[in-house]
SEVEXDREN-327678 format. One record per residue (C-alpha): x, z, y; residue number from 1. Coordinates in pm, whole numbers, m for minus. Last residue first. Layout:
<nodes>
NODE      px      pz      py  num
NODE       X       Z       Y  NUM
...
</nodes>
This chain:
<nodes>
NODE      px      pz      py  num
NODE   m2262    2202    2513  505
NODE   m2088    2349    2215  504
NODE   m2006    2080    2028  503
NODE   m2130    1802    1841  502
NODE   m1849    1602    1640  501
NODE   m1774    1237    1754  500
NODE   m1881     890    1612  499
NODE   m1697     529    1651  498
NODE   m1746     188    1464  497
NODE   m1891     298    1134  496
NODE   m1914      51     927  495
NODE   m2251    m147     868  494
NODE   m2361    m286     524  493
NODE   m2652    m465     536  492
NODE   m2665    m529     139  491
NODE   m2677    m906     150  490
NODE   m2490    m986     485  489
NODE   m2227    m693     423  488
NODE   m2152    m829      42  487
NODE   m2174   m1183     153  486
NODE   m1890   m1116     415  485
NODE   m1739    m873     169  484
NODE   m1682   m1157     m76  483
NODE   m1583   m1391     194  482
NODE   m1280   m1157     221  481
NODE   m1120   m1254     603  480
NODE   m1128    m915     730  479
NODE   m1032    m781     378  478
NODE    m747    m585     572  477
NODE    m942    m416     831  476
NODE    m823    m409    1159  475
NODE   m1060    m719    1214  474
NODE   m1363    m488    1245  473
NODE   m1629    m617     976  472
NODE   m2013    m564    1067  471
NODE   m1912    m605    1459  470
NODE   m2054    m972    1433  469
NODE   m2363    m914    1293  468
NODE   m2429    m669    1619  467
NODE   m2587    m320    1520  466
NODE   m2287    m154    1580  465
NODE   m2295     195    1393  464
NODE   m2249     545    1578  463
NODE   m2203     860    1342  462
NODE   m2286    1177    1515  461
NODE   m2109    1456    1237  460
NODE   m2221    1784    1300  459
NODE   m1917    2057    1433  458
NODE   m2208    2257    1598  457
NODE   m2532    2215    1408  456
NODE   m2596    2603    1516  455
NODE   m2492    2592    1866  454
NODE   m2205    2868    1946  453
NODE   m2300    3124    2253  452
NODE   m1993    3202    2412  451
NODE   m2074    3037    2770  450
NODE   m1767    2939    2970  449
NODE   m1622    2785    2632  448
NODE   m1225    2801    2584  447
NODE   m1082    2462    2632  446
NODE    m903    2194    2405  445
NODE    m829    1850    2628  444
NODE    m927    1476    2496  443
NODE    m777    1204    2469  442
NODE    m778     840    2673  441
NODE    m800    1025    3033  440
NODE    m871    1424    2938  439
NODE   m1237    1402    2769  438
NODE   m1392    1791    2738  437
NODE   m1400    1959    2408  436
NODE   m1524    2295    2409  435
NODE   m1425    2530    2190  434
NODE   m1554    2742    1875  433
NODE   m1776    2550    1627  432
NODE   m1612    2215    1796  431
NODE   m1273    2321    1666  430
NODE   m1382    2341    1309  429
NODE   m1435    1957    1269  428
NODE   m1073    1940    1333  427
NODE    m997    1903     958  426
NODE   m1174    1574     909  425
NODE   m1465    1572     678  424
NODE   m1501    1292     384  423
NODE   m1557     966     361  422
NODE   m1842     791     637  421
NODE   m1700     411     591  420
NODE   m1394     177     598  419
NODE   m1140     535     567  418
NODE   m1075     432     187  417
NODE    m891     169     303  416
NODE    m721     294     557  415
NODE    m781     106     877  414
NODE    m478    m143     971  413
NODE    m218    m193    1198  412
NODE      21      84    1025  411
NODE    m133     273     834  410
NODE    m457     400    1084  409
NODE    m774     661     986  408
NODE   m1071     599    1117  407
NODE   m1303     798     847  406
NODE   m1033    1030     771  405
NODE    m970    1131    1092  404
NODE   m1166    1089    1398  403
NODE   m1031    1350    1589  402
NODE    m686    1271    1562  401
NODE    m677     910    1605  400
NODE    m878    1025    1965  399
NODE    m560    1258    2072  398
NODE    m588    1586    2090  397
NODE    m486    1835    2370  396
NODE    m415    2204    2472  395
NODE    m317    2347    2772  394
NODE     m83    2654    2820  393
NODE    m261    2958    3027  392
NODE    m128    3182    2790  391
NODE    m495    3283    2660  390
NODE    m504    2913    2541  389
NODE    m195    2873    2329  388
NODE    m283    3230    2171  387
NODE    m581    3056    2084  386
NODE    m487    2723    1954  385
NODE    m304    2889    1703  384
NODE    m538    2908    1422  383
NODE    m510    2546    1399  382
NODE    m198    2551    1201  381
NODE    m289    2528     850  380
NODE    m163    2157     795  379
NODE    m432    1934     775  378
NODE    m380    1957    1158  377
NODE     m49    1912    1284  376
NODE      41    2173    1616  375
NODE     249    2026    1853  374
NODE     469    2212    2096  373
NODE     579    2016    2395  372
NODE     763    1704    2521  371
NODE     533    1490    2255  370
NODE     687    1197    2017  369
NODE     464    1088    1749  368
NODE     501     782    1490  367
NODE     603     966    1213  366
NODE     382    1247    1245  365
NODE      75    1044    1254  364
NODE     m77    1132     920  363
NODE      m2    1493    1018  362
NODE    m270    1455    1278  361
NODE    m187    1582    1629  360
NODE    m277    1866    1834  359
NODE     m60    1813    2121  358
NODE      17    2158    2381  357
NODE     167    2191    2673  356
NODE     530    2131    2801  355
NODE     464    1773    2916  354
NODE     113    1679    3082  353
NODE     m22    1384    2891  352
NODE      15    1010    3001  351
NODE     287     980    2724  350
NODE      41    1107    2424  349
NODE    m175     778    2597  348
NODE      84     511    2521  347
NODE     155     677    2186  346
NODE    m149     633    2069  345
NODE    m159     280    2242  344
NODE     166     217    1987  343
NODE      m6     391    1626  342
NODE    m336     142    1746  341
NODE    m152    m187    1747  340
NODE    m146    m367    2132  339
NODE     241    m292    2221  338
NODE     326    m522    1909  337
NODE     160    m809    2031  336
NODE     m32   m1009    1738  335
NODE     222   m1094    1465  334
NODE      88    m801    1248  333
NODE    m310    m880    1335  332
NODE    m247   m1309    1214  331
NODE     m87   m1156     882  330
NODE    m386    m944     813  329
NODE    m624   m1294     876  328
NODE    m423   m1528     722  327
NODE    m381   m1332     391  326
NODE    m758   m1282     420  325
NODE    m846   m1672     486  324
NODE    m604   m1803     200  323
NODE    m750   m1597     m32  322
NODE   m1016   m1806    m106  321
NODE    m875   m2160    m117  320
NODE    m611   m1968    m359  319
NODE    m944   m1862    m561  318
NODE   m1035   m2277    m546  317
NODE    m698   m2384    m658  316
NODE    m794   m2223    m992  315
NODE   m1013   m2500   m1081  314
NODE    m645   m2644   m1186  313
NODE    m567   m2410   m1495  312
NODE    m911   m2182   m1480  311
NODE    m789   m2009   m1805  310
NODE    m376   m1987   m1766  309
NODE    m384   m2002   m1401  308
NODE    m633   m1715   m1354  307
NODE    m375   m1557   m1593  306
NODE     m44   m1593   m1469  305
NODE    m183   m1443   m1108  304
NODE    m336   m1182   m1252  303
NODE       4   m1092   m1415  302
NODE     190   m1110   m1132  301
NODE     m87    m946    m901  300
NODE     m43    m643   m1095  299
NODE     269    m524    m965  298
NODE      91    m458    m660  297
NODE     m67    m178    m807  296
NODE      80     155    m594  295
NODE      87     m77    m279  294
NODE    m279    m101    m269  293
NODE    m310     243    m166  292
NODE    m163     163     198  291
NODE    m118     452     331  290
NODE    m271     860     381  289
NODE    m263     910      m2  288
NODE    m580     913    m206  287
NODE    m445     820    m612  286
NODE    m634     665    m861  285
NODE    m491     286    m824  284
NODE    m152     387    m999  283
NODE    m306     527   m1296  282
NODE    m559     311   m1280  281
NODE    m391       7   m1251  280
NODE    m174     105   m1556  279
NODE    m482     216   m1784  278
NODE    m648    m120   m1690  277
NODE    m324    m313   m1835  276
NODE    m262     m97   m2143  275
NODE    m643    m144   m2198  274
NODE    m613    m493   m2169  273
NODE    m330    m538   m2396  272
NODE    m530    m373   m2628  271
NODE    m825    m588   m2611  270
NODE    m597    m840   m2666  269
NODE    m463    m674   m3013  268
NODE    m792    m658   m3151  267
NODE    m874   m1003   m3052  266
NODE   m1077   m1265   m2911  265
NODE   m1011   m1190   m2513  264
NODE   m1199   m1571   m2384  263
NODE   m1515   m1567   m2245  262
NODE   m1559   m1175   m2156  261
NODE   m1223   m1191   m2007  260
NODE   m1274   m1485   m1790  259
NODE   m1597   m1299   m1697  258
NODE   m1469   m1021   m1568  257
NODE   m1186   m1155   m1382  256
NODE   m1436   m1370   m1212  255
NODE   m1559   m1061   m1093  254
NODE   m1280    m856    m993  253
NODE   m1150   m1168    m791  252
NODE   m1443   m1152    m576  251
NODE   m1357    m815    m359  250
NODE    m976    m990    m306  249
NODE    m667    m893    m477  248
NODE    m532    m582    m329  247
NODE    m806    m498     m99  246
NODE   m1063    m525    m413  245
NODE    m823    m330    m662  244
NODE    m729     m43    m453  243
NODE   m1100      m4    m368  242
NODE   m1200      12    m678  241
NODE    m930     212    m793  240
NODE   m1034     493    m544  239
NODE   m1364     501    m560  238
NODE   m1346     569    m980  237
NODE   m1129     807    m868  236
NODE   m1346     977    m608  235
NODE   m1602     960    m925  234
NODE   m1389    1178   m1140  233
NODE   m1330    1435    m920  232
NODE   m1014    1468    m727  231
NODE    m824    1780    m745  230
NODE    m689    1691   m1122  229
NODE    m551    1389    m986  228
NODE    m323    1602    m725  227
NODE    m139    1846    m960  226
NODE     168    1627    m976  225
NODE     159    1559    m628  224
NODE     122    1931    m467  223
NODE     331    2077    m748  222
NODE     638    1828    m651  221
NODE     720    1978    m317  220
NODE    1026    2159    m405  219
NODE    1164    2034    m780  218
NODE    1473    2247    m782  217
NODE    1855    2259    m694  216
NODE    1872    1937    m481  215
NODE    2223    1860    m643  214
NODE    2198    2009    m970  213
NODE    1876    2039   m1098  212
NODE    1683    1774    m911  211
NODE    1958    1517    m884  210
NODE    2044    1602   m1276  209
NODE    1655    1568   m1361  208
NODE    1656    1231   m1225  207
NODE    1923    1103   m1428  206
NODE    1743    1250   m1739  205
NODE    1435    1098   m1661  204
NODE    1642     763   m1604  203
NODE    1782     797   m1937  202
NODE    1477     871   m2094  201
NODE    1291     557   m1980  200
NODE    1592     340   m2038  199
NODE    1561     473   m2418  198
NODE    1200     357   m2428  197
NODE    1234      29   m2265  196
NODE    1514     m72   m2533  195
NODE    1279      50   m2792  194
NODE    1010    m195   m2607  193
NODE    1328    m485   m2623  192
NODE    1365    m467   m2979  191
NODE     963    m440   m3026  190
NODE     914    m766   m2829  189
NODE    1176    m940   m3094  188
NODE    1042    m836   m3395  187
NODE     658    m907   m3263  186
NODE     786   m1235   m3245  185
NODE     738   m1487   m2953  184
NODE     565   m1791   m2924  183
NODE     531   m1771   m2544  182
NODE     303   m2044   m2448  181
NODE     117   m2001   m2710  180
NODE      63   m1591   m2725  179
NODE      34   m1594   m2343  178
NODE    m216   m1311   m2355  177
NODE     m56   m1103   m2618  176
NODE     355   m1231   m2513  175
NODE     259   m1066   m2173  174
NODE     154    m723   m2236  173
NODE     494    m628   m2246  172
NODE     552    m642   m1943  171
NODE     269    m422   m1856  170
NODE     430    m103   m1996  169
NODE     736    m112   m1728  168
NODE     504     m66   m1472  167
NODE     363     240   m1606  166
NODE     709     388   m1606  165
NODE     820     209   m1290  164
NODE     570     430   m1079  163
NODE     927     698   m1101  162
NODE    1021     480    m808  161
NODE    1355     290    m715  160
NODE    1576     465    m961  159
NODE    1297     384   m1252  158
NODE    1373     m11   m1147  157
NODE    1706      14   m1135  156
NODE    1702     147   m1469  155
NODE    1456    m141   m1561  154
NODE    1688    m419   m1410  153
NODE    1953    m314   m1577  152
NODE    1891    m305   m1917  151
NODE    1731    m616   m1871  150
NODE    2020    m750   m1790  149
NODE    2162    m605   m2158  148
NODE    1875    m773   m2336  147
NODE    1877   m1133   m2172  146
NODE    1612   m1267   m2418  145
NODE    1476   m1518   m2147  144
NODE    1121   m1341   m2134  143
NODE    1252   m1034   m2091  142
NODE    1518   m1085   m1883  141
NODE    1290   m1271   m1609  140
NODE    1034   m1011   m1668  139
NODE    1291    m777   m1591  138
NODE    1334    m985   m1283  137
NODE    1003    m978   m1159  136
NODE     988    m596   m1170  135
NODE    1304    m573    m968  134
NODE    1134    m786    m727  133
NODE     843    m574    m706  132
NODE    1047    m240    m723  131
NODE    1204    m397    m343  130
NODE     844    m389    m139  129
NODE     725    m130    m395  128
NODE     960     125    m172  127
NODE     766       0      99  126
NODE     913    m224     428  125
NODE     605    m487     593  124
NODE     624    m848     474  123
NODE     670    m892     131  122
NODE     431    m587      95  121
NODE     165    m711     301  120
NODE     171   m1074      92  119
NODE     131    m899    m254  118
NODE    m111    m685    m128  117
NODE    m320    m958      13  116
NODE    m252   m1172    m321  115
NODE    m129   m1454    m155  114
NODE     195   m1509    m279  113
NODE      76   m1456    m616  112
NODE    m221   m1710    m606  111
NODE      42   m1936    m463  110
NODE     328   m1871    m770  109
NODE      32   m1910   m1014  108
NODE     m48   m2272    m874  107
NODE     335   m2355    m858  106
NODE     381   m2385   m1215  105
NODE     198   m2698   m1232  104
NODE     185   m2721   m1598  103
NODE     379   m2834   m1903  102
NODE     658   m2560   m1878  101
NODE     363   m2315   m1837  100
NODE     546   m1967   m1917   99
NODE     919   m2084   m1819   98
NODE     798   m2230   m1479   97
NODE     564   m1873   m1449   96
NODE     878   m1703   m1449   95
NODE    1050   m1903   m1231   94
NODE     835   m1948    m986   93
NODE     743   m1551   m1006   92
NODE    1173   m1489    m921   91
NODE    1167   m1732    m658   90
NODE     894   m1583    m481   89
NODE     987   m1186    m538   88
NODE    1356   m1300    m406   87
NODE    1174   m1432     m68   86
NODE     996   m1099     m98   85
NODE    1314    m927    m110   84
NODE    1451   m1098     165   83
NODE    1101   m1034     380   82
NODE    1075    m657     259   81
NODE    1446    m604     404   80
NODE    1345    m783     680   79
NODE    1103    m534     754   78
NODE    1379    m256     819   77
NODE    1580    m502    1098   76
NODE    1907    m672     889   75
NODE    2277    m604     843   74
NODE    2314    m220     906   73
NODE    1942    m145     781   72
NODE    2063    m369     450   71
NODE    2326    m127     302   70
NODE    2121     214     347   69
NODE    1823      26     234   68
NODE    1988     m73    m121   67
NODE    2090     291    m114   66
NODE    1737     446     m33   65
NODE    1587     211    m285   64
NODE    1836     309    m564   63
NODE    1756     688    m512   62
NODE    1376     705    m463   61
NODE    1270    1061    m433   60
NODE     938    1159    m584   59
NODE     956    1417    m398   58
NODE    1062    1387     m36   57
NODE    1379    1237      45   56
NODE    1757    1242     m27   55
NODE    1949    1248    m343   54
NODE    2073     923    m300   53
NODE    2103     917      45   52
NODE    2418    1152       0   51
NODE    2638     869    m134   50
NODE    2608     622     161   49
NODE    2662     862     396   48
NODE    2343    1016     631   47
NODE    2250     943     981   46
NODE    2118     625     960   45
NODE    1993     628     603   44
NODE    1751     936     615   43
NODE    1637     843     925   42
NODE    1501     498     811   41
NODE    1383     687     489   40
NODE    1148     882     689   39
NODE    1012     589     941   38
NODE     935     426     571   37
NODE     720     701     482   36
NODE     443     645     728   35
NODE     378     308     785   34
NODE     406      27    1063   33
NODE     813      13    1048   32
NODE     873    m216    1388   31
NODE     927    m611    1431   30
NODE     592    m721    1202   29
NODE     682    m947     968   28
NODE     408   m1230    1023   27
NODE     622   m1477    1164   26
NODE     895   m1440     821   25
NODE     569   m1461     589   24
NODE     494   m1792     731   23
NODE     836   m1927     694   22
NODE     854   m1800     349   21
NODE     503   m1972     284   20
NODE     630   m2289     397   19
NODE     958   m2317     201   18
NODE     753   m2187    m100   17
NODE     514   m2539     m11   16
NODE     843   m2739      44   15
NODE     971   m2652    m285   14
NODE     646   m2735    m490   13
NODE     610   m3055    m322   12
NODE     976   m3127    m385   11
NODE     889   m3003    m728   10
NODE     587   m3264    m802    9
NODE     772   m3537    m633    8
NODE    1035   m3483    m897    7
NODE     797   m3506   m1150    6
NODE     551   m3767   m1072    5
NODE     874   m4044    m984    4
NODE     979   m4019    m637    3
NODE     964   m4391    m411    2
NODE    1293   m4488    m256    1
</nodes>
């Protein structure tokens, strides 16, 4: 029996979502790759249903640690990002059926899928790994006037992460650039905006109980809610460029740019782009020792919507583009599992003496197990080493610990703002004072035989490949961006691929 144009067109459509779960299910890695989620995994195996929802460091993340609580005794942790990314698929193919009832719906839906962020967190466990798909579906309500669902969905969403507020804002950005699609009345996006509002404050007020009366103050919220201000404006800047390029691709930016240049008419657009900008920087400003892009993967729905909506089929070619970067960061998950950086770290902590001494960085914390004392840089506890030392106990470091920030590791991959020379690592101080001698794969803390300190001791020695092929390591996520191919053939861009500090000798 031959298909008519429109069924053929959604069995194509089906089998292609089909194929893309599949894919994402072989590139879910087997093992939690970044730092909180090791946390919350210990939070909800040894801890009742009702307590995890108070648990955590600040922000806490009640709904997520209870939906996790239930699906780490059915399900591996990462599968809980694979179900709810299989939900996150469904949920955009719906949404964007609704939007472009004419078109082929299932353009958007691929650009979506893969987004690199959009792909990494369907496939590796976040908190924004489950807020996505909450996200989709109060776009769902929204745009199918289900008020009280939407309800919901946006309390839900504030229990999962307090990021939800400036999520929240961008739904309602959609009836401005999808005016004719949508035909909706300002009456009728204003009812559910109040309804917004008053979920906002409820949730506030929810959290503040937790807080108040079951955690009994706001420990360890200064340090994050003071952070921005620590910055500097052009760190920020950085920041949200980079979270925006590894997110969506280095070229997407750019045609971005001009598809708003051509076609944003209106007052009211240009406001719905400055509610959108303010949202991705918000979330996109922020240094934290993971995967930035996480904070503004929300945006790749309505990216996605709108490369559709302006470049309609043309815009096969950006899915032709991302194609190679999603396949590239999933092929380096579903590589062997005993080859990714945080296990040979471990590999080599376990060919250390036990019952000395580990300096570690706190980025790794997680992922660390030493039979001895460790002492976590970043953390104020160098200033030990010595008494270590004049006891006759050994100290070491491991090689991820020495070359943080510029090398540091979430997970498989480098951190995206650690892809060139940014910033000074804590343990630059201990080669003004000791000497560092190698110690198999680390390294081993000693006092120096001669006392006399070098003056350009603790000096960066930065080595660069010189190779073509070395520009781009393949731990890092926009290994298969053509844009930062051109961008590293054109400029001569080189990362760093190892350095040390100069000691002593």
């Amino acid at each position: 029996m031959v298909l008519s144009g429109g069924k053929f067109d959604v069995r194509m459509s089906q089998l292609i979502l089909v194929t893309i779960i599949i894919a994402q299910f072989f590139t879910s890695p087997k093992i939690l790759l970044y730092y909180d989620q090791i946390e919350y995994l210990k939070i909800v195996s040894t801890s009742s249903f009702i307590s995890v929802f108070s648990m955590g460091h600040f922000p806490i993340h009640p709904i997520f640690l209870g939906i996790f609580w239930i699906t780490s005794r059915i399900i591996t942790p990462n599968l809980t990002a694979f179900i709810f990314g299989i939900m996150s698929l469904f949920l955009m193919s719906k949404i964007s059926k609704i939007i472009f009832s004419k078109g082929k719906y299932i353009i958007p839906v691929l650009i979506f899928s893969f987004f690199p962020a959009v792909w990494i967190m369907n496939t590796n466990l976040m908190i924004q790994s489950v807020l996505l798909t909450f996200y989709l579906l109060s776009i769902y309500f929204f745009l199918t006037n289900k008020r009280l669902a939407f309800f919901a969905s946006v309390f839900l969403m504030m229990g999962i992460h307090i990021d939800a507020i400036y999520w929240t804002t961008t739904i309602f950005i959609l009836p401005i650039f999808f005016k004719d699609e949508l035909n909706f009345k300002s009456v009728y996006v204003f009812k559910f905006i109040k309804t917004a509002v008053l979920l906002i404050i409820c949730s506030l007020i929810y959290y503040a109980v937790i807080y108040i009366f079951i955690r009994n103050g706001f420990g360890n919220s200064t340090e994050q809610l003071l952070a921005y201000s620590s910055f500097g404006f052009l760190r920020i800047i950085r920041n949200i460029w980079f979270c925006f390029i590894f997110s969506f691709g280095s070229i997407t930016p750019f045609i971005l740019g001009y598809l708003i240049f051509k076609n944003t008419k209106t007052k009211l657009e240009i406001f719905g782009w400055l509610i959108f900008f303010f949202a991705i920087s918000i979330g996109g400003a922020y240094w934290e020792g993971d995967l930035m892009m996480r904070r503004i993967v929300f945006a790749g729905v309505f990216l996605a919507l709108y490369l559709y909506k302006h470049l309609q089929n043309k815009s096969i070619l950006i899915i032709l583009y991302l194609l190679p970067i999603t396949f590239f960061a999933g092929i380096l998950n579903y590589r062997n599992n005993q080859n990714i950086p945080l296990t040979l770290m471990q590999k080599n902590i376990n060919l250390l003496p036990n019952h000395q001494d580990l300096i570690q960085s706190h980025y790794h914390h997680p992922f660390t197990k030493y039979d001895g004392k460790i002492l976590w840089t970043e953390m104020g506890q160098l200033n030990q080493i010595d008494n270590y030392l004049k006891k006759g106990v050994r100290v070491f470091i491991t090689k991820e610990s020495l070359v943080s920030p510029y090398r540091l590791y979430t997970g498989n991959y480098f951190h995206i703002t650690s892809l060139s020379k940014v910033g000074e690592s804590d343990v630059k101080y201990l080669f003004t004072k000791y000497k560092v001698d190698p110690f198999l794969n680390s390294y081993e803390i000693k006092i120096p035989e001669n006392p006399v300190i070098a003056k350009d001791a603790g000096t960066p020695i930065v080595n660069y490949s010189t190779g073509f092929w070395n520009r781009l390591n393949r731990e890092r996520i926009d290994y298969g961006d053509l844009g930062a191919w051109l961008w590293a053939l054109i400029t001569n861009h080189k990362d760093p691929t190892g350095w040390t500090y100069k000691d002593i000798s």
